[in-house]
Structures are given as C-alpha cells and as structure tokens.
C-alpha positions as CSV (number, residue, x, y, z in Angstrom):
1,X,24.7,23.6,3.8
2,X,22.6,24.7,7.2
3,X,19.5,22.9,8.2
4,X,17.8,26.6,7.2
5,X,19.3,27.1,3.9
6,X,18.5,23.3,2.8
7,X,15.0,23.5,4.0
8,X,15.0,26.7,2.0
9,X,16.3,25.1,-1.1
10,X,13.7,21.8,-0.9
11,X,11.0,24.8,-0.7
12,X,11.8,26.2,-3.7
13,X,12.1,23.3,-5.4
14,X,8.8,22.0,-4.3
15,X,7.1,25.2,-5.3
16,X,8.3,24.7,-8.9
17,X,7.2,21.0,-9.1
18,X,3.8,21.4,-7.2
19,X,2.0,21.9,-10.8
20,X,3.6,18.0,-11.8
21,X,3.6,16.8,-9.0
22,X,0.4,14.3,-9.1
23,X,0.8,13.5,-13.0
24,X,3.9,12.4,-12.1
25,X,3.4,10.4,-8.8
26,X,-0.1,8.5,-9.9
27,X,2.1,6.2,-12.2
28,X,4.8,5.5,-8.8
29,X,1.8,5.3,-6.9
30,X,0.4,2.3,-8.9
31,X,3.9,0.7,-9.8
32,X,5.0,1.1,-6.2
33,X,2.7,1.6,-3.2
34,X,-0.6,-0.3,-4.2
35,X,-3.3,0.8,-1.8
36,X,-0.8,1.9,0.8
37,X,-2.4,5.3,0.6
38,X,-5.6,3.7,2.0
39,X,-4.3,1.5,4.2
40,X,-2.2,4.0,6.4
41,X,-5.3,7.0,5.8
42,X,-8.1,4.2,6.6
43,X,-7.0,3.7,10.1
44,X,-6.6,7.3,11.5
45,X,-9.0,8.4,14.0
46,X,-10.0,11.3,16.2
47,X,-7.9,14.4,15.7
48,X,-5.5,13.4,13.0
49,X,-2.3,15.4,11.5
50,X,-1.2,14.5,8.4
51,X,3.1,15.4,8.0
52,X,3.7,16.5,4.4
53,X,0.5,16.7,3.4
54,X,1.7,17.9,-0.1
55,X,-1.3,18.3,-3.1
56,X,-3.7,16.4,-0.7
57,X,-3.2,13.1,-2.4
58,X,-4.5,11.2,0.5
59,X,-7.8,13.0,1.3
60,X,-10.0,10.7,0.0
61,X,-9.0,7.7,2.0
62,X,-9.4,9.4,5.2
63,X,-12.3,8.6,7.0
64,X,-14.8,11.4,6.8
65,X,-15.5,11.4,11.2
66,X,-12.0,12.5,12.1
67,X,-10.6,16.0,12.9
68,X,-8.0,16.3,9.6
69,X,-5.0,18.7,9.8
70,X,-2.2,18.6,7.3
71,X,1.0,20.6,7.4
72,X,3.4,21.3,4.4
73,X,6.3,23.5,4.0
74,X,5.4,24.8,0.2
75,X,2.5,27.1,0.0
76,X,2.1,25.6,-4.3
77,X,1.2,22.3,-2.7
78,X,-1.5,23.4,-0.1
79,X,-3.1,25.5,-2.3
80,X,-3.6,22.2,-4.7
81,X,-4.7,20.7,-1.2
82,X,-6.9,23.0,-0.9
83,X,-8.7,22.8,-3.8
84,X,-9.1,19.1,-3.9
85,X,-10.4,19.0,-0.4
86,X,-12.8,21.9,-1.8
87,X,-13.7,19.4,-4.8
88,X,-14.0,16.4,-2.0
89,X,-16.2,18.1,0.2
90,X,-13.5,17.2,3.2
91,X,-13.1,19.7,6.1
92,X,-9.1,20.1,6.6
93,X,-7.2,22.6,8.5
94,X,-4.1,23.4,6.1
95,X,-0.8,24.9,7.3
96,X,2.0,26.0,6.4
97,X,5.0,24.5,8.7
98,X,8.1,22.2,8.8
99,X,8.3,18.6,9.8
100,X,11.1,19.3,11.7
101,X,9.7,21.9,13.8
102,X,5.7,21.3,14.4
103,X,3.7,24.5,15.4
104,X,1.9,22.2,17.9
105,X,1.5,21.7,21.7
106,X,2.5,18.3,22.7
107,X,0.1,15.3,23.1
108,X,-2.6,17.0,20.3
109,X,-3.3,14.3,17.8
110,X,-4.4,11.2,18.1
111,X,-3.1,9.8,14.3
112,X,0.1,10.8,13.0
113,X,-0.3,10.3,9.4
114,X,2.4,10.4,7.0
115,X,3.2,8.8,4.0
116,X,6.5,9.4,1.2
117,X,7.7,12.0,3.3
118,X,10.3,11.0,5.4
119,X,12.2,9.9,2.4
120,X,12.7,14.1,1.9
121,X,12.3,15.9,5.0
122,X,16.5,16.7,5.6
123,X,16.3,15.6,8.6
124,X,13.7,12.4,9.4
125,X,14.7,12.1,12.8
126,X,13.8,15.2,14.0
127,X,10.5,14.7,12.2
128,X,9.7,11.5,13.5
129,X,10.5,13.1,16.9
130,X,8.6,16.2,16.5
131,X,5.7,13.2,15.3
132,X,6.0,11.3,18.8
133,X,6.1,14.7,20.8
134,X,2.2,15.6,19.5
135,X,0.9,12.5,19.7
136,X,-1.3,11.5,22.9
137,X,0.0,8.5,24.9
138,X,-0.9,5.6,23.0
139,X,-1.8,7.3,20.1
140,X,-0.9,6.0,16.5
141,X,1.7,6.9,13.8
142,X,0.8,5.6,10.2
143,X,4.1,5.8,7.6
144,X,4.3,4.9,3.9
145,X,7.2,5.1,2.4
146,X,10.2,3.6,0.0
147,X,12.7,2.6,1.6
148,X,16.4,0.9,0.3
149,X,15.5,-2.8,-0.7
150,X,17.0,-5.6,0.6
151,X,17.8,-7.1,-3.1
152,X,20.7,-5.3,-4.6
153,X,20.3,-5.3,-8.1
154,X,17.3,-2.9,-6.6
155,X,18.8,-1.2,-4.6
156,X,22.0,-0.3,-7.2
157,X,18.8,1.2,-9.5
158,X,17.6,3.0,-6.3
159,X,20.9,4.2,-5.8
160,X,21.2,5.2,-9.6
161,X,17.8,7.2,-9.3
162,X,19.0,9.1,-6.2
163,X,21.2,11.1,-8.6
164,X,18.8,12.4,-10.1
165,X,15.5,12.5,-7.4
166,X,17.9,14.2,-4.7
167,X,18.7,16.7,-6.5
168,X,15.3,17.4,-8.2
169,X,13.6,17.0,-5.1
170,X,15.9,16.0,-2.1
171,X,14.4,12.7,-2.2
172,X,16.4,9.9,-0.8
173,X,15.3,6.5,-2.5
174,X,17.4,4.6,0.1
175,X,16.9,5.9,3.8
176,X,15.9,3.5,6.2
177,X,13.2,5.3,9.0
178,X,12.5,2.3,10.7
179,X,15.8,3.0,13.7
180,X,14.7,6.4,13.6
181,X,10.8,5.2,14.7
182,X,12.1,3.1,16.9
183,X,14.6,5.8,19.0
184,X,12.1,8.2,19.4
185,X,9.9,5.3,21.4
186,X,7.6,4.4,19.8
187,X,6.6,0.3,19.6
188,X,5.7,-1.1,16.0
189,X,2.6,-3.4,16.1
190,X,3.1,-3.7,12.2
191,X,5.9,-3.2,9.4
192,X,5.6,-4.7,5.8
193,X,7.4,-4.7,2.8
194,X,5.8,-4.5,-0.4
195,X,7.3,-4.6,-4.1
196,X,10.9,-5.6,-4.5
C-alpha cells in the first residue's frame, strides 16, 4: 500500500474512533504512562507545536504562557480538541495536517511536543525529521510513548495486541523511535523507561 493510500486508511479509521477515543485511553493512560502527559507538556515553552494533537488530551498540562499549536490529520479529533480547549479556556491554533509532511517553515517552534504518536504515524522517521526541520537551533523535542519492552513475556503480549491495535488503529505496540531521534540529530539529555 502507498504512503498516500495508508495515510488515507489511518484517517478513516481515526475518524470513526474519535468519539471513543478518550473513554478508551484514560484507563491506558493510568495503567501505562502515569504523569507522562505532564511531564513532557510541563516543560514546553515559547511557541510550541504539539504532533498528533488528537482530542486534545494534553491541554491542560501545558503551561498557560506559551504559543500552543497542534496539528492532526483527522478533522473528528480536532473538533473534540477544539471543544475541550473551549471548555479549558486555552488559546490553541488547530490544524489539520500530517506528521509526515508539516505545513511549516523551518526553525518555527521552540517545543516539539508529542506524545503516543509516533507509535502510529506510518512512517516515524519522516515525522521525527519533519519535527527537527521546525524546531529553532537548540530548541526542544518532548516524546511519550510505548515502546517494545525489554522483558519478553511483555513484549510477546505487546506483540499479541499488535494484531489487533494495528489493524484498528495502525498502532504499533513495538517500534522503537529512539534510532530514529537520534538520525535526524538531535542529542538526548533525558530517556526513561517506565512500567514493564
């Protein structure tokens, strides 16, 4: 399948599951990611773009002084966006746009945010590039995200759920961003692991 007709597909699908979307995260969230959400969000500054920016699930923990932009590709998810940074009181800019291709002039943002998404863009790399290409000199990129463990009785389950989540909503349990972070130049002050 074409980089086009796949991008296509994980649209539609992310149209359709926009509505469940946050009942069904909120108990991963807790299981999985902790405050991770906050963490990464907490430490953006100045103009910030947040990459899959999906039903806006990490609005609240941005700090209210930046300049907030968040790009999606599925029109369902920012209009959820929308109306929880309406509910919030938060002043976004929300677009419509692919990871893979970002509608922006290079060196724009200060903070790349982007959490859980690299895991189902088709084609992190090119993200993660396209991530490095708008970011100032010395500007920051913040990533959450669940990667393959190193235990493998985990990552067997991970590799059992990936039947399932890939097709539902091309979402890779397994992928492993950090190389692709790392080729596009930029230098990690700080990687953790939580959970198993």
């Amino acid at each position: 399948m074409a980089s086009g007709e796949v991008t296509d597909r994980l649209r539609s699908l992310w149209e359709q599951y926009a509505p469940r979307y946050d009942r069904d995260t909120g108990f991963y969230d807790l299981l999985l990611l902790g405050d991770s959400r906050s963490w990464a969000c907490s430490q953006a500054s100045g103009h910030v773009l947040e990459v899959a920016i999906g039903s806006g699930r990490n609005l609240p923990f941005h700090p209210r002084k930046i300049q907030l932009t968040g790009i999606a590709f599925s029109p369902a998810m920012l209009d959820i966006a929308r109306d929880r940074a309406a509910e919030l009181g938060i002043d976004v800019t929300l677009l419509e746009a692919d990871a893979e291709h970002l509608p922006f002039a290079d060196d724009r943002f200060d903070t790349v945010v982007c959490t859980l998404a690299l895991s189902s863009i088709p084609d992190p790399a090119a993200a993660i590039n396209e991530m490095h290409r708008v970011l100032h000199l010395g500007g920051q990129l913040l990533v959450v995200g669940h990667v393959a463990s190193p235990n493998r009785v985990v990552r067997a389950g991970q590799r059992r759920l990936e039947r399932l989540s890939i097709p539902l909503a091309g979402d890779h349990q397994t992928r492993q961003p950090y190389p692709d972070i790392v080729a596009a130049g930029f230098t990690v002050d700080r990687r953790e692991r939580l959970r198993a």
